[in-house]
N, C-alpha and C positions, 0 to 999 in steps of 0.2 A: 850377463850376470856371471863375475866370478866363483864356484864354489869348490869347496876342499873336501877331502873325504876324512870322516870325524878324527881319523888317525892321525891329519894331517894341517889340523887344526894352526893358524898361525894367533902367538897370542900378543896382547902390549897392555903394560902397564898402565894404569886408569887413577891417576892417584893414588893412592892404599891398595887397591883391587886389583889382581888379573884375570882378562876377559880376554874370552877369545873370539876370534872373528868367524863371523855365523854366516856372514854375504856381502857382496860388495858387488855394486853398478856404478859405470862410469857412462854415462850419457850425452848426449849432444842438447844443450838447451836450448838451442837455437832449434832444433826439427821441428820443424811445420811453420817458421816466420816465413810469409811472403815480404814484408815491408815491414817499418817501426824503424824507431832509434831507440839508441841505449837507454836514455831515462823512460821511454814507455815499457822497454823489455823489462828494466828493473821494478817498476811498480808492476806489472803485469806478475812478477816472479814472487814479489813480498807478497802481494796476493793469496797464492797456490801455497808461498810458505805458511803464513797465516792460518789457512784451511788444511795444510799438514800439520803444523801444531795444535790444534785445536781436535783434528781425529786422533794423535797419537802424540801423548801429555811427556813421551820419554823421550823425544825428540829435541837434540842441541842440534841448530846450524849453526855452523861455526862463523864468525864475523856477518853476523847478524846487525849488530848494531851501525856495524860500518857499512853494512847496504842500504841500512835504512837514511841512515844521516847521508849519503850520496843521492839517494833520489829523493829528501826535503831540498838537498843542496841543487838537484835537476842538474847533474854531472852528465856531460855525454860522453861516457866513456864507456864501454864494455863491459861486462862482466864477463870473466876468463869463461871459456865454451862448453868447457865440461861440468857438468852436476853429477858429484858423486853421492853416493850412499851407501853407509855403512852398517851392520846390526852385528852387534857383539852383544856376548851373554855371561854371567858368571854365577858362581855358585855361592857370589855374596849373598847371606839373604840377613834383611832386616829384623833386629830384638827381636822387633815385638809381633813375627809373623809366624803361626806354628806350622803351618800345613808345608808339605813337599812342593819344591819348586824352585825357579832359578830365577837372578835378575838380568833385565834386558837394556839396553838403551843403541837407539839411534840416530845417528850423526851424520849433518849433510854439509857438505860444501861446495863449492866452484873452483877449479883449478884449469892447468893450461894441459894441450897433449903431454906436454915435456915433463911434467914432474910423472913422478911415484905416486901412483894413489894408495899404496901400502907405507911407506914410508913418510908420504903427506899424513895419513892418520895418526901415525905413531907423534909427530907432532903436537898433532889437534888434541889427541885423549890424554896424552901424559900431566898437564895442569889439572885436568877434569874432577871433580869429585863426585866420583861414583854415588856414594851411598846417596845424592840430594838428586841425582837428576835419572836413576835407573829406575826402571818399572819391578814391583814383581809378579811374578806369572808362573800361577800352580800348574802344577801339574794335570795334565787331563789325564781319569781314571775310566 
C-alpha cells in the first residue's frame, strides 16, 4: 500500500470536486491461480467485483462494462495483471447533509506494470461526477 503523510497529500480533479488521495494498492490479480484461462479468471473477478460493489455502494470500477461484455463475449484474452485501488476524499459535502464530515469514493481498475498508477487515475477521475457516485461519512465523535 502506497500512503502519504497528510502534508503530502497528492490531489486530482474529480469533475467539479478536488479530492485527495487517501491510499492506493497496486496488486497482482493473478496471486493464488494455480490454472484457469482468461474468460474463467474474468467471471471469477466480475464476481468478487459484484460482492465489492454491493459491500461498498461508493465504488466505480472503471471499465466495468467492457469486462463484462468480454466475458458474455468469452474473450480469451487477459485482463492486464495488476488491480489497483484507489480512495480519495473531499470536503465536498452534499445540501441537504447537516452533520460534520467528508465525502469518499473508491475506484478500481486493472492496468499493466508499465503505466503510472498515479497518472492512470488522474485519467479515470477527471470525467467522474463526484457529487452522484461519492459516499458521505460523518465524522466519528
Amino acid at each position: 500500500m502506497i500512503r502519504t503523510r497528510h502534508d503530502e497529500l497528492r490531489s486530482y480533479q474529480v469533475g467539479p470536486v478536488r479530492a485527495e488521495l487517501r491510499a492506493l494498492t497496486v496488486s497482482d490479480d493473478r496471486e493464488g491461480m494455480l490454472e484457469g484461462t482468461p474468460h474463467l479468471h474474468r467471471r471469477f473477478r466480475l464476481m468478487s467485483i459484484e460482492k465489492a460493489m454491493a459491500r461498498t455502494p461508493h465504488l466505480y470500477v472503471h471499465d466495468l462494462d467492457h469486462i463484462r461484455a468480454d466475458a458474455e463475449k468469452r474473450v480469451e484474452e487477459w485482463l492486464p495483471r495488476e488491480a489497483v485501488h484507489a480512495r480519495l476524499t473531499s470536503w465536498w459535502m452534499p445540501e441537504d447533509v447537516a452533520e460534520h464530515g467528508h465525502t469518499e469514493l473508491s475506484v478500481m481498475w486493472f492496468q499493466t506494470a508499465a503505466h503510472d498508477p498515479f497518472a492512470h487515475l488522474a485519467t479515470i477521475v477527471r470525467p467522474l461526477d463526484w457529487t452522484s457516485l461519492a459516499q458521505f461519512v460523518p465524522f466519528e465523535e
